[in-house]
VEXDREN-2710 file (C-alpha; in Angstrom, 1 decimal):
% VEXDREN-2710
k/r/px/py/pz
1/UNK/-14.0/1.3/-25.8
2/UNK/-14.9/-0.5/-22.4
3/UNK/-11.6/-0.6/-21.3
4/UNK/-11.0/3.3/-21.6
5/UNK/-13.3/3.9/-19.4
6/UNK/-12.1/1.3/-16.8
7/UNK/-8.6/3.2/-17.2
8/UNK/-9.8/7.0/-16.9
9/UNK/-7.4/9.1/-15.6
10/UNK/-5.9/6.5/-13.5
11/UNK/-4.3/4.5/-16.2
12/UNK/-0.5/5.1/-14.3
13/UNK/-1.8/3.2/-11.1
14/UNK/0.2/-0.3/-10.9
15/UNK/-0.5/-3.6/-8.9
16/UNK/-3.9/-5.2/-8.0
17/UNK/-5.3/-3.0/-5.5
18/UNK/-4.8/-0.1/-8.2
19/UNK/-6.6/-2.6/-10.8
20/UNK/-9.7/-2.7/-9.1
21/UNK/-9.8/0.9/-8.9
22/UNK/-9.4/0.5/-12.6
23/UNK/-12.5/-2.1/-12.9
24/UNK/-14.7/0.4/-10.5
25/UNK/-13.7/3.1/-12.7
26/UNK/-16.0/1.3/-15.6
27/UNK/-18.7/2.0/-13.7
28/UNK/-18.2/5.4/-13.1
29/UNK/-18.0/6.7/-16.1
30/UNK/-20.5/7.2/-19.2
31/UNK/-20.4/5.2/-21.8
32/UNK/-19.4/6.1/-25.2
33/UNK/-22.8/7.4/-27.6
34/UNK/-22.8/5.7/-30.5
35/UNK/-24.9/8.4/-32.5
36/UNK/-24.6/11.8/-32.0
37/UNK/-26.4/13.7/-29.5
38/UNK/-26.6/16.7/-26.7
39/UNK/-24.0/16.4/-23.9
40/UNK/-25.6/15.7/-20.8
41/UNK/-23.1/16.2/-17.9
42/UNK/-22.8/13.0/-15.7
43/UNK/-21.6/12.3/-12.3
44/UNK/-21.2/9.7/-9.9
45/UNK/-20.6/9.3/-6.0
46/UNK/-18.9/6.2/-4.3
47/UNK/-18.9/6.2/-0.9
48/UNK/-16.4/2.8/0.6
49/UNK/-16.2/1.5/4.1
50/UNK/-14.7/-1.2/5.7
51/UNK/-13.8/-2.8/8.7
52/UNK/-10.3/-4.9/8.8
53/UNK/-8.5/-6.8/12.1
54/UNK/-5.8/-8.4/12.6
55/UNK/-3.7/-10.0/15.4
56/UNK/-0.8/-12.3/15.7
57/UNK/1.0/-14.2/18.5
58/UNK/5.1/-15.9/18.0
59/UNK/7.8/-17.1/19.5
60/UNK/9.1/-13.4/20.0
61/UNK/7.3/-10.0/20.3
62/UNK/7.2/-6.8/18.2
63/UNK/9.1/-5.5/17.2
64/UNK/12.1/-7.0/16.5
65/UNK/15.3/-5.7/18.1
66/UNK/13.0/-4.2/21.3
67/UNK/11.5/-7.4/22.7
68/UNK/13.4/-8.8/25.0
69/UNK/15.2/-13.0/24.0
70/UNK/12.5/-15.9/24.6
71/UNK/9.5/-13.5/25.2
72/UNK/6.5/-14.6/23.2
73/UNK/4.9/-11.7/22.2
74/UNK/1.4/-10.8/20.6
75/UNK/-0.7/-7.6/18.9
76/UNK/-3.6/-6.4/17.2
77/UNK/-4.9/-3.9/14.8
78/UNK/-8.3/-3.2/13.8
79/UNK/-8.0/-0.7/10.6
80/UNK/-11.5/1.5/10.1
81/UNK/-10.8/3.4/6.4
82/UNK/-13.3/5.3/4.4
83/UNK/-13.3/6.9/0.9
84/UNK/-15.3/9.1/-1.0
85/UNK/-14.9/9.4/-4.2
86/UNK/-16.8/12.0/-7.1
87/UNK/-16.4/11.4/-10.3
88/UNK/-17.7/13.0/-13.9
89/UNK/-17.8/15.1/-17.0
90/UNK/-18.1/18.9/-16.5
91/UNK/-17.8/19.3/-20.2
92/UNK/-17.9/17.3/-23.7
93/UNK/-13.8/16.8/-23.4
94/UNK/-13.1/17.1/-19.7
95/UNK/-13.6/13.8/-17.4
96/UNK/-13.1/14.4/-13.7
97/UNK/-12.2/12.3/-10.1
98/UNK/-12.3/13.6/-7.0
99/UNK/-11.0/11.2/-3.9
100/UNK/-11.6/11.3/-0.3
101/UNK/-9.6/9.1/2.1
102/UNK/-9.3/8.9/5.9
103/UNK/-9.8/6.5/8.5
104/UNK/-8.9/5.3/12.1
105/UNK/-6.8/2.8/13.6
106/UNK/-6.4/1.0/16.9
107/UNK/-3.2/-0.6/17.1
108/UNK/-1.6/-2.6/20.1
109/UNK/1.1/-5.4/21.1
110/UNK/2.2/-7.1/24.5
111/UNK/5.3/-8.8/25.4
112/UNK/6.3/-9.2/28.8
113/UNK/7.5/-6.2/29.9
114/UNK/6.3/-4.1/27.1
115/UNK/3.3/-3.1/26.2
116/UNK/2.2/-0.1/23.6
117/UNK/-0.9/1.0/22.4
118/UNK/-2.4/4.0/20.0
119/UNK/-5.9/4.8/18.9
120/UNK/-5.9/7.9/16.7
121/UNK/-7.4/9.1/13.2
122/UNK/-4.8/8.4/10.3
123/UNK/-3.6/11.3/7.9
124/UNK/-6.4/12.6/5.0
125/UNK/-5.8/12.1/1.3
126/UNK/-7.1/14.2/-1.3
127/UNK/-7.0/13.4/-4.9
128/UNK/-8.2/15.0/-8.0
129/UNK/-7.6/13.9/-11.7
130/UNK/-8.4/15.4/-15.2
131/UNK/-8.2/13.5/-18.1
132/UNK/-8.9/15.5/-21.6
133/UNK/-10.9/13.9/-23.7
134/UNK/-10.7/16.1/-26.7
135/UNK/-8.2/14.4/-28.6
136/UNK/-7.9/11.5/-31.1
137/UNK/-5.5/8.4/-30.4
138/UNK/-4.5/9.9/-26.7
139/UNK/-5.9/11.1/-23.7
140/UNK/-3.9/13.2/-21.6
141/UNK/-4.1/13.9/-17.6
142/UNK/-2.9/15.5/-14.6
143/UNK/-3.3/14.2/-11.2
144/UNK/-2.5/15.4/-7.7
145/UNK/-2.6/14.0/-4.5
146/UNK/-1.9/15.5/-1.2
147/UNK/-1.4/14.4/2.5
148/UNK/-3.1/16.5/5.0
149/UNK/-1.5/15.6/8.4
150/UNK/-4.5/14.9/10.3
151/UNK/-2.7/11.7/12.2
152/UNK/-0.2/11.2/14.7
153/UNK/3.2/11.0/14.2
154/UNK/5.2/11.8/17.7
155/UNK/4.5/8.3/19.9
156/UNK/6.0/8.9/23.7
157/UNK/6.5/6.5/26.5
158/UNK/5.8/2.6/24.9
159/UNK/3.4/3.7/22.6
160/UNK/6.2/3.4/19.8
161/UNK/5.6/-0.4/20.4
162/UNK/2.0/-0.4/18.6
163/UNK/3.9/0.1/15.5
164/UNK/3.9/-3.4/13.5
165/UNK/5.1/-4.6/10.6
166/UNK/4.7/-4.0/7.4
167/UNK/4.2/-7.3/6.2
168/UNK/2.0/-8.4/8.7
169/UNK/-0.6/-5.1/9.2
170/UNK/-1.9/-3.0/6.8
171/UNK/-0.6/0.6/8.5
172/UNK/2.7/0.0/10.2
173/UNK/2.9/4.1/10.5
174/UNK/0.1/6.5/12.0
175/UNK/0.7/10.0/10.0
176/UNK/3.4/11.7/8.0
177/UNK/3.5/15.6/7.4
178/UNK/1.9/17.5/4.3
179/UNK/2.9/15.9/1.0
180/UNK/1.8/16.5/-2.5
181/UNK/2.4/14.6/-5.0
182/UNK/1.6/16.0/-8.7
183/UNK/2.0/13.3/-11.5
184/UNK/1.5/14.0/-15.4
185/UNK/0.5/11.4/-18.2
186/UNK/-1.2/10.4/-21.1
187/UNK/-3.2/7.4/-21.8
188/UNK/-3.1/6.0/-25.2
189/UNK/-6.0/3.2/-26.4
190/UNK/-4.1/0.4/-29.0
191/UNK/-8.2/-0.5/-30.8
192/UNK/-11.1/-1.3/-28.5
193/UNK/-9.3/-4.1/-25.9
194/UNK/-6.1/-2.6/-24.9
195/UNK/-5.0/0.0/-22.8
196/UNK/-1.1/1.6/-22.7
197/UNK/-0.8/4.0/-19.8
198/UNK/2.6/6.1/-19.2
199/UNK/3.2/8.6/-16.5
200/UNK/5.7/10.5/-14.4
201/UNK/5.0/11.9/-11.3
202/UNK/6.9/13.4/-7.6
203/UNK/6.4/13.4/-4.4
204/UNK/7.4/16.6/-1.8
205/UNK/7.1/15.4/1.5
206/UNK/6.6/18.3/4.3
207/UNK/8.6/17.2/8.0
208/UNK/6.9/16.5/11.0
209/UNK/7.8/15.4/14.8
210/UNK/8.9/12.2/15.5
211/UNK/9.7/10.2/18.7
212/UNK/13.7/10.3/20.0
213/UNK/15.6/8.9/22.6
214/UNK/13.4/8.5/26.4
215/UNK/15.5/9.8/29.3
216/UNK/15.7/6.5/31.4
217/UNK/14.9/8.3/35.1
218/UNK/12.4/11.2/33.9
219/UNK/10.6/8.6/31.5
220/UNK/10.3/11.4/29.2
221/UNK/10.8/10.9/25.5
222/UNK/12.3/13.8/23.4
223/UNK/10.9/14.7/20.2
224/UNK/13.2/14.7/17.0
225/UNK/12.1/16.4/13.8
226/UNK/12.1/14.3/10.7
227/UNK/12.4/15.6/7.4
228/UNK/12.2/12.7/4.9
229/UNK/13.1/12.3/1.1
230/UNK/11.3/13.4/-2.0
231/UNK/10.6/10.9/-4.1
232/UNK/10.7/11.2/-8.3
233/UNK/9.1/8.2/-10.4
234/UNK/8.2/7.0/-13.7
235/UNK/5.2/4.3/-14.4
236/UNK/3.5/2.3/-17.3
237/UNK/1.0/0.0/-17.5
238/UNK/-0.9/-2.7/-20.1
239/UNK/-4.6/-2.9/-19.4
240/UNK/-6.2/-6.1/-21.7
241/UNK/-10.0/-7.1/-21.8
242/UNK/-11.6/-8.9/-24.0
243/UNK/-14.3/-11.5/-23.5
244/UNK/-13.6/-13.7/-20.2
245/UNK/-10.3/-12.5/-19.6
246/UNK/-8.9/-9.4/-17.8
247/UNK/-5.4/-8.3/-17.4
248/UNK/-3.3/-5.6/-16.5
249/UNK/1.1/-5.3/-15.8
250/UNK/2.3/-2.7/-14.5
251/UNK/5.8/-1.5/-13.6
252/UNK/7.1/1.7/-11.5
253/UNK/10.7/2.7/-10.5
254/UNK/11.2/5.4/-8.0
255/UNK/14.2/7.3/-6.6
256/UNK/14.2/9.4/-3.3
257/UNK/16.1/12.1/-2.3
258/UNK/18.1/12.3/1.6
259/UNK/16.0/11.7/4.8
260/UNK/16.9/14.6/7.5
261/UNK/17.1/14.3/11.2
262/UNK/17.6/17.1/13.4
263/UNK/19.0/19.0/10.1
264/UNK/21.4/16.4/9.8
265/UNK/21.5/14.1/6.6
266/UNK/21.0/10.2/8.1
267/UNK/19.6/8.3/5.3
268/UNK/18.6/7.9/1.5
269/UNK/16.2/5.3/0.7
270/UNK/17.3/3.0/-2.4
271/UNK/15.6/2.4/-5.3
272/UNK/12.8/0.4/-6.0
273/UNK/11.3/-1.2/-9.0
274/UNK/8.3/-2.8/-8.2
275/UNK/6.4/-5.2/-10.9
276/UNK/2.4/-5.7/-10.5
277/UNK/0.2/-7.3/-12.7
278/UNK/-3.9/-9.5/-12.2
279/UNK/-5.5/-12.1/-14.3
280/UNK/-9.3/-12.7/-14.2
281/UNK/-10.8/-15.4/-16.2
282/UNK/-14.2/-15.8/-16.2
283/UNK/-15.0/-19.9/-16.8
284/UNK/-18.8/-19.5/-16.7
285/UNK/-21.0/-17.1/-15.8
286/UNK/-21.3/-18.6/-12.2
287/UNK/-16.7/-19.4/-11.8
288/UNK/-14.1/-16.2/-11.9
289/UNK/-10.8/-16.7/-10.7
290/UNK/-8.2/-14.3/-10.2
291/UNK/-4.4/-14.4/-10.0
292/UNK/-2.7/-11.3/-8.5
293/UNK/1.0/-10.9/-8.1
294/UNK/3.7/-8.6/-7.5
295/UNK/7.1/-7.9/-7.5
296/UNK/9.3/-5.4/-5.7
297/UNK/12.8/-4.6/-5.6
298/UNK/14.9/-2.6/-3.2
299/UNK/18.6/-1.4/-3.5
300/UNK/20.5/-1.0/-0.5
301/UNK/20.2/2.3/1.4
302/UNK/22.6/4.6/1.7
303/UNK/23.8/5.6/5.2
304/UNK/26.4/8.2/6.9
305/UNK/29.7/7.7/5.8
306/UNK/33.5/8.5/7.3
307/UNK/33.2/12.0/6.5
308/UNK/30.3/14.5/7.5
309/UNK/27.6/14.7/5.6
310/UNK/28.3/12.2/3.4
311/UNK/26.3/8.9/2.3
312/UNK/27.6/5.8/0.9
313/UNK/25.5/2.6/-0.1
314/UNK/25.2/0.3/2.9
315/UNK/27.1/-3.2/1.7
316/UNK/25.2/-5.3/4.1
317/UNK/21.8/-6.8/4.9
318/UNK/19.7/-3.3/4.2
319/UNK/17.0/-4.2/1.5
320/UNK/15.5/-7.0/0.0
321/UNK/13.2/-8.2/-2.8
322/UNK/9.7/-8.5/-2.0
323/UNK/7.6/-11.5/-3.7
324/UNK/3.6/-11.3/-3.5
325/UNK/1.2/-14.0/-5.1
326/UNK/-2.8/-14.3/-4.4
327/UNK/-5.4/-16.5/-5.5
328/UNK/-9.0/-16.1/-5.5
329/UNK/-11.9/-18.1/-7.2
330/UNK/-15.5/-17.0/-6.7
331/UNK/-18.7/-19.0/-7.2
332/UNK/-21.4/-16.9/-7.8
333/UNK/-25.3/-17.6/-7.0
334/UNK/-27.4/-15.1/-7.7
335/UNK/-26.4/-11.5/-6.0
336/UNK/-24.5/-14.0/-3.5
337/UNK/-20.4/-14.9/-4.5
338/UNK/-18.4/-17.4/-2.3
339/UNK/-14.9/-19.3/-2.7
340/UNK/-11.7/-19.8/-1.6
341/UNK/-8.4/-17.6/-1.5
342/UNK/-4.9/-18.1/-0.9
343/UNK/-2.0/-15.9/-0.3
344/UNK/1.6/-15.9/-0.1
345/UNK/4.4/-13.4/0.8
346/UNK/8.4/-14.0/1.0
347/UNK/11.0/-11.6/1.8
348/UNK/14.1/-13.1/1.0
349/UNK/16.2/-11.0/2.8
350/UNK/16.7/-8.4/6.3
351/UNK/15.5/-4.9/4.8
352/UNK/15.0/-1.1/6.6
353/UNK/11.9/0.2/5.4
354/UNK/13.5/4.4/4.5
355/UNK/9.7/5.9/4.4
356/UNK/8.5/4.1/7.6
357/UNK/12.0/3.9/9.4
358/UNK/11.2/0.3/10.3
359/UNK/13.1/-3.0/10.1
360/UNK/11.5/-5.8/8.4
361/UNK/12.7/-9.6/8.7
362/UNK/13.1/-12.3/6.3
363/UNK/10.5/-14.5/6.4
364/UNK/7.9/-16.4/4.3
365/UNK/4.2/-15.5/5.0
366/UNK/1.2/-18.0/4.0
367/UNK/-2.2/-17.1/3.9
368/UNK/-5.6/-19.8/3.9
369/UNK/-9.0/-18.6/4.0
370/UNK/-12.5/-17.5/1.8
371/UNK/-14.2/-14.2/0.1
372/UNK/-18.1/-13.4/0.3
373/UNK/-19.4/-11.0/-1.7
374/UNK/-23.2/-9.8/-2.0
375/UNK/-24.7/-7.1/-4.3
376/UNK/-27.7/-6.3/-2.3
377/UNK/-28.9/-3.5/-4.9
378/UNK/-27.7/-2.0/-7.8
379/UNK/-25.7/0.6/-5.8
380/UNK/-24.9/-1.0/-3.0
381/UNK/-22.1/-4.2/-2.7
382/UNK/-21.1/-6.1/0.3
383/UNK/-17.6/-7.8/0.7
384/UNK/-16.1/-10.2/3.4
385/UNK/-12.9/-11.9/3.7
386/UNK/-11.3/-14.2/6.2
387/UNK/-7.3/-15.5/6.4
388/UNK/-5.8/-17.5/8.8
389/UNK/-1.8/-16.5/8.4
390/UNK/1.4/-18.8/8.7
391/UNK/4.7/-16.7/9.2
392/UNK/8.0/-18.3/9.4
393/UNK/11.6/-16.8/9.9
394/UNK/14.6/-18.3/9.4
395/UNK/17.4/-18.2/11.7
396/UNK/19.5/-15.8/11.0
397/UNK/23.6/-15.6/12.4
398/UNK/24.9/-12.3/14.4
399/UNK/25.5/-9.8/11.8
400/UNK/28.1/-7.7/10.5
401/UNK/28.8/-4.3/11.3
402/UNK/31.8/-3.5/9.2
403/UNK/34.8/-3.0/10.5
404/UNK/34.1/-4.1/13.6
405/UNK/33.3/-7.9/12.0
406/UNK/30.3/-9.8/14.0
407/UNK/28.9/-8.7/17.0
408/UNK/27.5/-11.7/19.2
409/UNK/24.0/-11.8/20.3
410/UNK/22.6/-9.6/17.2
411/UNK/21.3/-12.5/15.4
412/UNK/18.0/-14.3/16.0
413/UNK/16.6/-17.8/16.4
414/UNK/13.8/-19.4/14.1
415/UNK/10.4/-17.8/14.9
416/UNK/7.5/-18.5/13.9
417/UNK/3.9/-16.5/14.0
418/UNK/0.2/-17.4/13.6
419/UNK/-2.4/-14.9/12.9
420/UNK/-5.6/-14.4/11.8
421/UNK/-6.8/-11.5/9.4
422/UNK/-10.7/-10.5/9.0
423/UNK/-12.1/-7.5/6.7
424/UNK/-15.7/-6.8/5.5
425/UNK/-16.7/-3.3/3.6
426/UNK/-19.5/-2.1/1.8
427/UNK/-19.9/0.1/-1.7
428/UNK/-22.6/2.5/-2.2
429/UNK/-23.1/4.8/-5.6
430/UNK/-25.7/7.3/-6.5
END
């Protein structure tokens, strides 16, 4: 029953980042006795760090819509995150996880004219999950996450700039308010190589201050209070090993509730499906390659109508689908694996991100570089990867605001962007 104990408790996760929690997992917990014999509780502590940069220069500056025509523009972002993680069995029927996450970021970008910067800790996640174990055919859980508001949130002056995008960092936001998210589930084993996970789960996100209009003579910026949606979803997900081959598909639709400003109701996100699934064949004991993809699909928001209080769906350039395809294959020598990667991102439409309150562009993102991995120890695992990054954006003609019909000078020329993206980390357990 390998595979159960890759899934533990976190068998509703989807996409590849969530499916190597799912392979670390293995290694966490016990295996299976096959006679009987005295309980002997079991536990195991991961500790993760890593190190991650990444900067980018274009034909125009971040972010969009602020930096001024014709100014080439350029940023940074080096991303320091940590976990702990504790995980176990109390008790014959009980398997427990207990997460840690934090981190820091530094996060600038310079255009002529404007420049922002922000260096500050990031919000702290706790997680804890119980899976019973007690029970033939199933295993039930309950997980919940919170967000403790340890970042920053209100940016005054240009430091509002230093927030990137989306597509091109990996934290295009610096903090939230308190939010905890409980989610309930069950996985269910189909024999000893498949895995069916099914879970629902909601999200009540606390307010917190946010940066409003700057008075243009004082320089001051006034701080708005932001009260953003809750968000309701539903998951499932296919775990398959057996052999050389590893898989896992996962699917999860969510739904939000209004976004607040000031009291007053200004926005309500639209929903999203979003489609994840990795490969992993293992050719030889020295060749593993591994195909990740993802799919993600947005509807249009919905924003203020004609009367008060009211929301209907925006008809125009708002969201977009959200395509995702890597490729890795390592060559391992020893405690020492190398080989190539490849990435590739496309956006095919303009979309307004509801949880970040950003605007992210069409655009195609391509990604060449390596992964090196070394196990030093048992307990202890070293990573590195390096990407050079190709964006390109279409032009794109003066939208429409209906029913005012086009306004000139809102649309944008072909840019283009090169970047470069480093990370290294390192995994202990004890």
């Amino acid at each position: 029953m390998r595979l159960l104990r890759w899934a533990g408790a976190a068998g509703l996760l989807c996409g590849a980042a969530q499916a190597a929690d799912l392979a670390q997992a293995a290694d966490l917990a016990p295996a299976p006795a096959d006679v009987e014999a005295a309980f002997v509780p079991a536990w195991t502590t991961t500790l993760n760090s890593e190190f991650r940069y990444f900067s980018f220069s274009g034909t125009k500056g971040q972010p969009l819509g602020v930096a001024p025509t014709g100014a080439r523009g350029e940023g940074s972002q080096v991303y320091l995150p940590i976990g702990l993680g504790l995980n176990g069995q109390p008790s014959e029927n009980l398997r427990l996880e207990l997460t840690l996450r934090g981190g820091y970021v530094d996060s600038r970008q310079t255009t002529p004219g404007l420049t922002g910067g922000v260096r500050t800790a990031l919000d702290t996640q706790l997680s804890t999950t119980a899976t019973y174990l007690g029970l033939d055919g199933f295993q039930p859980f309950l997980s919940v996450g919170v967000n403790l508001p340890t970042g920053t949130t209100f940016l005054d002056g240009t430091r509002f700039l230093a927030r990137l995008d989306s597509d091109l960092v990996d934290v295009p936001t610096f903090g939230e308010g308190l939010n905890v998210g409980p989610t309930l589930g069950v996985n269910v084993p189909l024999g000893d190589t498949m895995l069916v996970s099914l879970g629902v789960g909601a999200t009540f996100r606390g307010g917190y201050s946010r940066e409003g209009a700057t008075d243009p003579f004082t320089n001051v910026t006034a701080a708005t209070r932001l009260q953003p949606g809750d968000t309701v979803s539903a998951n499932a997900s296919l775990s398959y090993q057996e052999g050389p081959v590893f898989a896992n598909l996962a699917v999860i639709y969510a739904a939000e509730s209004a976004t607040r400003i000031d009291g007053v109701t200004s926005l309500r996100g639209g929903e999203r499906l979003s489609v994840s699934g990795q490969a992993a064949y293992t050719w030889s004991p020295a060749w593993t390659t591994t195909l990740s993809a993802s799919f993600t699909h947005t509807e249009n928001n919905l924003v203020p109508g004609a009367a008060l209080g009211t929301l209907i769906r925006e008809a125009f350039n708002s969201n977009s689908n959200l395509y995702r395809v890597g490729l890795d294959t390592l060559y391992t020598v020893g405690a020492l694996g190398i080989g190539p990667s490849l990435g590739y991102l496309y956006r095919d439409r303009n979309a307004f991100d509801a949880r970040t309150l950003l605007f992210v562009p069409q655009r195609e993102r391509y990604g060449v570089g390596g992964v090196l991995q070394y196990a030093a120890s048992e307990g202890v695992a070293l990573s590195w990867r390096g990407e050079r990054i190709f964006v390109r954006e279409e032009a794109s003609p003066d939208k429409i605001f209906d029913p005012f019909g086009v306004i000139p000078g809102t649309g944008q020329p072909r840019l283009s962007y090169r970047g470069w993206s480093f990370s290294g980390g390192a995994t202990l357990k004890f």
